[in-house]
C-alpha positions in Angstrom: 0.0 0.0 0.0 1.1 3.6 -0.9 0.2 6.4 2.0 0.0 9.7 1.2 -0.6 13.1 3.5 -2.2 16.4 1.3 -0.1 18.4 3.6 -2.5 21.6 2.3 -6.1 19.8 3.7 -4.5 19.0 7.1 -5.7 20.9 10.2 -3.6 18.4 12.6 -6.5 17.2 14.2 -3.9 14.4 15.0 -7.0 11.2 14.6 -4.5 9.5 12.2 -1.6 9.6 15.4 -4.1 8.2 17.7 -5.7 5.8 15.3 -2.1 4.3 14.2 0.4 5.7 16.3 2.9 3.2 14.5 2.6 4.5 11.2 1.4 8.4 11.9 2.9 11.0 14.0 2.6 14.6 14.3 5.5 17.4 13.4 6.3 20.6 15.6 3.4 22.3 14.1 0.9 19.5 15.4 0.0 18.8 11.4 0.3 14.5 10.2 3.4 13.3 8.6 4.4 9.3 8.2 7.0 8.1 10.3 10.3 7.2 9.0 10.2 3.3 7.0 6.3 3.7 7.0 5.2 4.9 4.1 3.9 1.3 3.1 1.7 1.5 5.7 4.2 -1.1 7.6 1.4 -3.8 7.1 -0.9 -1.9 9.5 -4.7 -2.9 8.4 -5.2 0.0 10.7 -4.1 2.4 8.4 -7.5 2.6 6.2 -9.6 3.2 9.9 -6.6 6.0 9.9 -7.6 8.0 6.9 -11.4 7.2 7.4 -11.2 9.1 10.1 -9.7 12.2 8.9 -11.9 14.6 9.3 -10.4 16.7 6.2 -10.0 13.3 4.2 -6.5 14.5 3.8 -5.2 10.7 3.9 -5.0 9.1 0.8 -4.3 5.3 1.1 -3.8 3.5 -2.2 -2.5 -0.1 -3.2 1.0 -0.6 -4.8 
């Protein structure tokens, strides 16, 4: 799976870190970013709840 952030819809609302704290995280400014080796998705079935939940739908999750 291919993740990807629209860094422009984010608000930081931070769902995506509490959803999947293993594949999400937050940056100084409190807006979503991938953490480092994750941008698969690391295997994480979680991930799709993650960008469900968005509620910007600025998570794109898309199969390789």
């Amino acid at each position: 799976m291919h993740i990807e952030i629209d860094k422009e819809k984010c608000i930081g609302a931070g769902q995506c870190a509490l959803t999947v704290p293993g594949v999400f995280t937050q940056d100084d400014d409190g807006f979503s970013e991938l953490l480092p080796g994750k941008e698969d998705g690391g295997g994480d079935p979680m991930v799709h709840e993650a960008a469900r939940v968005c509620p910007v739908q600025a998570i794109t999750v898309t199969a390789d």
